[in-house]
PyMOL CGO cylinders between C-alpha atoms (Angstrom):
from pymol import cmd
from pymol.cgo import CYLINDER

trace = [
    CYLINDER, 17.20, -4.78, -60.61, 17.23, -7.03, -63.66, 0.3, 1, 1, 1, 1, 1, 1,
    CYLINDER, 17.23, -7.03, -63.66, 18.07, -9.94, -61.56, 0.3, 1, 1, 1, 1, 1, 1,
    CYLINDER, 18.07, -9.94, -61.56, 15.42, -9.68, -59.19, 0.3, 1, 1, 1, 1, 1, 1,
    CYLINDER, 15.42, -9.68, -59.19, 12.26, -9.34, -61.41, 0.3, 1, 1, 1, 1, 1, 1,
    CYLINDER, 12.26, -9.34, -61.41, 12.22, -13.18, -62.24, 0.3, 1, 1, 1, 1, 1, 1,
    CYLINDER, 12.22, -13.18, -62.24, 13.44, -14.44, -58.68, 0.3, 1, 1, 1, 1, 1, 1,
    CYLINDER, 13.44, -14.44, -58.68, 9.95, -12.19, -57.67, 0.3, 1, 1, 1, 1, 1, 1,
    CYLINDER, 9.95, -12.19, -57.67, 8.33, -13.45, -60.41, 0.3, 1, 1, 1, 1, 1, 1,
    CYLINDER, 8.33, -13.45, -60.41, 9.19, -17.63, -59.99, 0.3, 1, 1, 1, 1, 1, 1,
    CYLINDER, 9.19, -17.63, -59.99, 8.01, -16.97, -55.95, 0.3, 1, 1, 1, 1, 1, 1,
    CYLINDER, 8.01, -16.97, -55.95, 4.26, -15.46, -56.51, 0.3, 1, 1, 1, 1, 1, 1,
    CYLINDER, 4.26, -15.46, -56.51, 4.29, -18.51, -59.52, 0.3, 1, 1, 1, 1, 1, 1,
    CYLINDER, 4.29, -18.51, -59.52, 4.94, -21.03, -56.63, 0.3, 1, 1, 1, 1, 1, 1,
    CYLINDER, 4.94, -21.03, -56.63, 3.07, -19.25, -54.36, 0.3, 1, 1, 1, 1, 1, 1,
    CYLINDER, 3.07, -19.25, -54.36, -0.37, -18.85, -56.49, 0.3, 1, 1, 1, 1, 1, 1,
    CYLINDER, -0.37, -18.85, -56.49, 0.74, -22.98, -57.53, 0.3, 1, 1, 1, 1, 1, 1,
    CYLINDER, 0.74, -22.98, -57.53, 0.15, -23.95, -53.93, 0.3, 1, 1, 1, 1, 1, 1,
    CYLINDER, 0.15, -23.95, -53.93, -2.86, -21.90, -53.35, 0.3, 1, 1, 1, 1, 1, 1,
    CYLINDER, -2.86, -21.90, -53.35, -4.28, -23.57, -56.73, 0.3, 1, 1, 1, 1, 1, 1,
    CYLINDER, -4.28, -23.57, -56.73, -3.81, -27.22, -55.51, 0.3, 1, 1, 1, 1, 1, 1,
    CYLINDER, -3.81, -27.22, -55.51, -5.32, -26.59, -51.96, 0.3, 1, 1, 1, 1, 1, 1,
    CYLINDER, -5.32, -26.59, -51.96, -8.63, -24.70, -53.63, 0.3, 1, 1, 1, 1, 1, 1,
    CYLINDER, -8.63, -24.70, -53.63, -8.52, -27.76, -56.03, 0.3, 1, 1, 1, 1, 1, 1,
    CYLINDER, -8.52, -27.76, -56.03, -8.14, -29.72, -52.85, 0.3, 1, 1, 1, 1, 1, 1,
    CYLINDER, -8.14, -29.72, -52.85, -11.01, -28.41, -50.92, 0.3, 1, 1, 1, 1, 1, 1,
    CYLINDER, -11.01, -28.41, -50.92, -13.43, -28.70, -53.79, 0.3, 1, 1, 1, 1, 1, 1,
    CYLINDER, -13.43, -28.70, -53.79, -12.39, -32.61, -54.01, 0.3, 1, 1, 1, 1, 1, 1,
    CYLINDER, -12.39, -32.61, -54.01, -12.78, -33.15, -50.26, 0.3, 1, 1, 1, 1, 1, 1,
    CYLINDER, -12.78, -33.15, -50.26, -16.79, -31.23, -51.08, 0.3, 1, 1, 1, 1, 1, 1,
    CYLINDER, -16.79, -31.23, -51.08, -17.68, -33.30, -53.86, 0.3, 1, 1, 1, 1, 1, 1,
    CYLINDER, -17.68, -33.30, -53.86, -16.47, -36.61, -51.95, 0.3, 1, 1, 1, 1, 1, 1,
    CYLINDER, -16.47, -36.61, -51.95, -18.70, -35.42, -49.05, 0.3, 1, 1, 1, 1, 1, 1,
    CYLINDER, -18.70, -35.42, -49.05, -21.85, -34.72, -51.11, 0.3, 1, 1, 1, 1, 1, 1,
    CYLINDER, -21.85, -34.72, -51.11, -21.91, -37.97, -52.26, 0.3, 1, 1, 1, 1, 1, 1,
    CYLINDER, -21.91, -37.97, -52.26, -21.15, -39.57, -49.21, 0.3, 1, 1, 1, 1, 1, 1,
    CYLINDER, -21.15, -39.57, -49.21, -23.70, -38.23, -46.90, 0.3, 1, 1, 1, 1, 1, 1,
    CYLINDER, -23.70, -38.23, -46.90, -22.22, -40.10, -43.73, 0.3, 1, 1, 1, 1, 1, 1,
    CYLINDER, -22.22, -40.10, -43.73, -19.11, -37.96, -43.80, 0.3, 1, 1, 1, 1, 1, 1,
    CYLINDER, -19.11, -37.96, -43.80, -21.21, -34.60, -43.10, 0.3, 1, 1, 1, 1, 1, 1,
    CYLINDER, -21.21, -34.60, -43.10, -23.66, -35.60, -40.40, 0.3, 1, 1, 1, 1, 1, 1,
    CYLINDER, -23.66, -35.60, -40.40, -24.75, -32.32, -39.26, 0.3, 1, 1, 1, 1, 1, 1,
    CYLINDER, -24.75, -32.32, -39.26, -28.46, -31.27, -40.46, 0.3, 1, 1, 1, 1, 1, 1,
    CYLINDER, -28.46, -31.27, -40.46, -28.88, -27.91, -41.16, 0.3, 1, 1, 1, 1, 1, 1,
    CYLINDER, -28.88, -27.91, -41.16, -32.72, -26.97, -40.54, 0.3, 1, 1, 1, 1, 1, 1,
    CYLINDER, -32.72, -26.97, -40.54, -34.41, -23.67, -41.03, 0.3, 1, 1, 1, 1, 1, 1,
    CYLINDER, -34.41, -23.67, -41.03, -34.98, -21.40, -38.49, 0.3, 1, 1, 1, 1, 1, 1,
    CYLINDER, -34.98, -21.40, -38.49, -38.52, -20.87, -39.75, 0.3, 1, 1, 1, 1, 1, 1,
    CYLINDER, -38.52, -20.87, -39.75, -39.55, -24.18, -38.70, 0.3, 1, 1, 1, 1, 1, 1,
    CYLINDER, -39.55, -24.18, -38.70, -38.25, -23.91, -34.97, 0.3, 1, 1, 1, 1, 1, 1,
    CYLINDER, -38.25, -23.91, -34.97, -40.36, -22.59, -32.23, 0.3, 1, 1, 1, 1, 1, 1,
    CYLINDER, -40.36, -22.59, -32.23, -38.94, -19.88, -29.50, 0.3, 1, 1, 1, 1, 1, 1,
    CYLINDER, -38.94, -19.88, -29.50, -37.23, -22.71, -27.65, 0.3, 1, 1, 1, 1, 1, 1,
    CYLINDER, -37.23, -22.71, -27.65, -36.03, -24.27, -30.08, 0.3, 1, 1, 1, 1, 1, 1,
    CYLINDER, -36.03, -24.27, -30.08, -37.93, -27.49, -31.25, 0.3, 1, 1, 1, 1, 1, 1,
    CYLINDER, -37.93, -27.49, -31.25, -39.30, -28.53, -34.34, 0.3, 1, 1, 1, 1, 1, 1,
    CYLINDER, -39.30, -28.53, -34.34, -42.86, -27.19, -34.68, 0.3, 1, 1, 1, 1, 1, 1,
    CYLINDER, -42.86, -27.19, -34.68, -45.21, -29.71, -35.58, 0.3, 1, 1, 1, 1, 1, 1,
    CYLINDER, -45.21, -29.71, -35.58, -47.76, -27.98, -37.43, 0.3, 1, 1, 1, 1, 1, 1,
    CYLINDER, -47.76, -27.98, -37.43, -48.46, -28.75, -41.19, 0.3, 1, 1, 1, 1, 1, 1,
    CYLINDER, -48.46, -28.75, -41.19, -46.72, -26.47, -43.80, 0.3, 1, 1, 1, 1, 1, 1,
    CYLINDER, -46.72, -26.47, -43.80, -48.50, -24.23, -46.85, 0.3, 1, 1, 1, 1, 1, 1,
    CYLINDER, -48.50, -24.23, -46.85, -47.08, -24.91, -49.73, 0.3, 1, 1, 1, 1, 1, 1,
    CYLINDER, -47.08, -24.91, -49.73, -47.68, -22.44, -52.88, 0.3, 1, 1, 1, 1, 1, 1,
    CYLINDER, -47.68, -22.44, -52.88, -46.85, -23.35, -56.40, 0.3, 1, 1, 1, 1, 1, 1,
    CYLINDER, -46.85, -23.35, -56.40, -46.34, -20.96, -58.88, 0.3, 1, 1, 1, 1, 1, 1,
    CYLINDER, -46.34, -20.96, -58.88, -46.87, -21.35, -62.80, 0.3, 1, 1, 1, 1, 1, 1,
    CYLINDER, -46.87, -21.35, -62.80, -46.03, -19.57, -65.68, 0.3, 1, 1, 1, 1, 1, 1,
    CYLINDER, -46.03, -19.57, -65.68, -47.84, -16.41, -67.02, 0.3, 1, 1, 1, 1, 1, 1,
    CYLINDER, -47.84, -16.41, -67.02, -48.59, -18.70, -70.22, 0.3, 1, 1, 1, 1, 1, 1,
    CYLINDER, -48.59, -18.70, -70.22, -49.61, -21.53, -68.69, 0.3, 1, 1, 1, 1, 1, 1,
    CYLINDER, -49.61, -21.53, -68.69, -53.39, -21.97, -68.92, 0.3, 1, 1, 1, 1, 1, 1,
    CYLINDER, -53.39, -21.97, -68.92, -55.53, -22.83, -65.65, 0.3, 1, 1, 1, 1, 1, 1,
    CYLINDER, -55.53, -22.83, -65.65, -55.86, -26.21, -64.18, 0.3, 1, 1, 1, 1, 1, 1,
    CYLINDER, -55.86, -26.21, -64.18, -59.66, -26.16, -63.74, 0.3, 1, 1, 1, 1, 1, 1,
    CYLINDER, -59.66, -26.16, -63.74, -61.74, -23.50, -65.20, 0.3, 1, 1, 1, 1, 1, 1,
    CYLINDER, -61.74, -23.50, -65.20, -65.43, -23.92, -65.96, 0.3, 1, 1, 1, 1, 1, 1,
    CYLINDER, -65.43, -23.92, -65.96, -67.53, -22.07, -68.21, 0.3, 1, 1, 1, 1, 1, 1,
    CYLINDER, -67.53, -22.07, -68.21, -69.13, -19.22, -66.37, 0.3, 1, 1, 1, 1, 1, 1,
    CYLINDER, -69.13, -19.22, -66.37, -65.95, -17.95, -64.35, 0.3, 1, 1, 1, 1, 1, 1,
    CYLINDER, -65.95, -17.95, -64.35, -62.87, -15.99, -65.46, 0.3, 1, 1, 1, 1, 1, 1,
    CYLINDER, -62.87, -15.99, -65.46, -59.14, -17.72, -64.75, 0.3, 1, 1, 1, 1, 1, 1,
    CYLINDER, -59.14, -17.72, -64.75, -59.14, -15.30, -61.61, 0.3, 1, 1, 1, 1, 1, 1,
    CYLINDER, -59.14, -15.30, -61.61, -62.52, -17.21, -60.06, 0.3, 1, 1, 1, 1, 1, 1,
    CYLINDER, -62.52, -17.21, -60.06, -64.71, -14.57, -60.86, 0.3, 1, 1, 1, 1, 1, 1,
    CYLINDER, -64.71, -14.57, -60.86, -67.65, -14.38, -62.42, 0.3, 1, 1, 1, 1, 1, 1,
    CYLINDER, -67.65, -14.38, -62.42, -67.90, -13.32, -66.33, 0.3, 1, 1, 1, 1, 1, 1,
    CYLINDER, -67.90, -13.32, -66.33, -69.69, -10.66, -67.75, 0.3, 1, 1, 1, 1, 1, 1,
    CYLINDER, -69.69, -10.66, -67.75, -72.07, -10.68, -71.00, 0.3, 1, 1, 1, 1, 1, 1,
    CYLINDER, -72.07, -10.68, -71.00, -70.54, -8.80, -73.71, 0.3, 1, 1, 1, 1, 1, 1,
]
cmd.load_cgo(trace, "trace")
């Protein structure tokens, strides 16, 4: 029994060594690809932006940008509250 604990222990060392260097391995091969964007030439696109057959949809897209809580307002005049409406006299 004493004999066999390192034996058992030296194989799952090996083992999890080889499993280490082909993870390292794969994230070597990614980051050579993201930086060289003519290895990966597949385009991944959105379904949101295909129509029921399948083609690009050629309308123009909302976009919404969203600021802080602390941020003050781009453009607010006198008379009106952040929220567009109108003050009231205090």
């Amino acid at each position: 029994m004493s004999q066999i604990i390192p034996i058992l222990y030296g194989a799952l060392f090996i083992l999890l060594l080889v499993q280490a260097m082909r993870l390292m391995g794969l994230g070597i091969s990614a980051a050579r690809r993201d930086k060289n964007p003519s290895l990966d030439q597949s385009v991944t696109v959105h379904p949101e932006l295909l129509d029921s057959e399948g083609n690009l949809l050629e309308d123009e897209l909302l976009t919404v940008r969203f600021t802080g809580d602390n941020e003050p307002p781009a453009t607010a005049s006198s008379g009106q509250q952040p929220d567009g409406s109108p003050s009231s006299p205090v």
